[in-house]
C-alpha angles and dihedrals in degrees: 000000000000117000115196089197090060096046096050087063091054097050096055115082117256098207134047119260109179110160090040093241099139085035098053092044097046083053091054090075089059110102101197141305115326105020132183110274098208089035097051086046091051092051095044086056092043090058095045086053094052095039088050133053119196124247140188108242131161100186111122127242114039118264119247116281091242090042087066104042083048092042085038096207139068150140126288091281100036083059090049094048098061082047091058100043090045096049086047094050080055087052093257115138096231126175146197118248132184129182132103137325103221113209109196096207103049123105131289077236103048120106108223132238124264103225139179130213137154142253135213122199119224116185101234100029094044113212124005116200107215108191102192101177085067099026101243147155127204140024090274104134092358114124105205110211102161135001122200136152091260145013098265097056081063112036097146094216122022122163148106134251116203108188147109111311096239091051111113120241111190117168105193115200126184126179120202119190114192140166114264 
C-alpha cells in the first residue's frame, strides 16, 4: 500500500548539504532533460562505485554521506548513505535497507554476511534494491531484514556489555536460505 506521508520522508534530504556539494555532484550524472529514470540511477551507482572503495570497518554509527565521498572509502552502509542522499537531492524517495547478502556458492556451514544496500523508489516498478558495494542492480541474492529512511532506524545489532574486562563476549549468527 502506498503511503504519501512515508514517501515524503524519503524524498527530503537527511543530512545537511550547505554548500550543495553532494547535490551538485549527484546532478553531474544527469545527461540532459529528460533523462532516462533506471540509466541516470545505474550511473549514479556506478560513480559512487569509482569515487568509494570498500572497506572493512566495525566502528558503530555511519559515517556522513560527504565524509565518505571526502574520505572516499567506507563500509557497506557508509557507500549506500552518500547514494540515498544523492537520489533524494534529484527528487527520488530512496531508503536504507539491512539484512543479509546470500552467496550461492558458499558452504551448507558458512554464516552468511550481514550486508546493507539502498532502495529507490520508481512509481511504476516499486522499490528498486541498488547494492553499490557490488555494483548491482536489483534484489537478486539480497536478503532484506529491515528498511528505514536512514542507517540508524536499521542497525542489525545495537546494545551495550558491562562487565570485567577479561570476561568473554562471542555473538554467533548463521543464515540459512531454503527452499519453501
Amino acid at each position: 500500500m502506498f503511503n504519501s506521508s512515508v514517501m515524503c520522508r524519503q524524498l527530503q534530504p537527511q543530512h545537511a548539504d550547505d554548500e550543495g556539494r553532494l547535490g551538485n555532484w549527484t546532478r553531474g550524472f544527469v545527461a540532459g532533460a529528460p533523462t532516462d529514470t533506471l540509466s541516470l540511477l545505474k550511473d549514479i551507482n556506478a560513480g559512487i562505485c569509482d569515487a568509494i572503495s570498500y572497506r572493512l570497518r566495525d566502528e558503530e554509527g555511519t559515517q556522513l554521506p560527504l565524509e565518505t565521498l571526502a574520505m572516499a572509502s567506507g563500509s557497506c552502509r557508509d557507500i549506500a548513505a552518500p547514494f540515498i542522499e544523492g537520489v533524494r537531492h534529484l527528487g527520488f524517495g530512496a531508503r536504507a535497507v539491512s539484512g543479509y547478502l546470500f552467496d550461492p556458492d558458499a558452504g551448507v556451514h558458512d554464516p552468511g554476511s550481514t550486508h546493507a544496500w539502498a532502495e529507490v523508489y520508481l512509481p511504476t516498478a516499486g522499490w528498486i534494491a541498488f547494492d553499490l558495494t557490488h555494483r548491482r542492480v536489483g534484489s537478486s541474492n539480497l536478503i532484506a531484514v529491515a528498511v528505514g529512511r536512514c542507517n540508524s532506524q536499521i542497525m542489525p545489532i545495537r546494545g551495550g556489555f558491562t562487565g570485567a574486562s577479561d570476561d568473554f563476549l562471542d555473538i554467533d549468527v548463521r543464515v540459512s536460505v531454503g527452499p519453501l
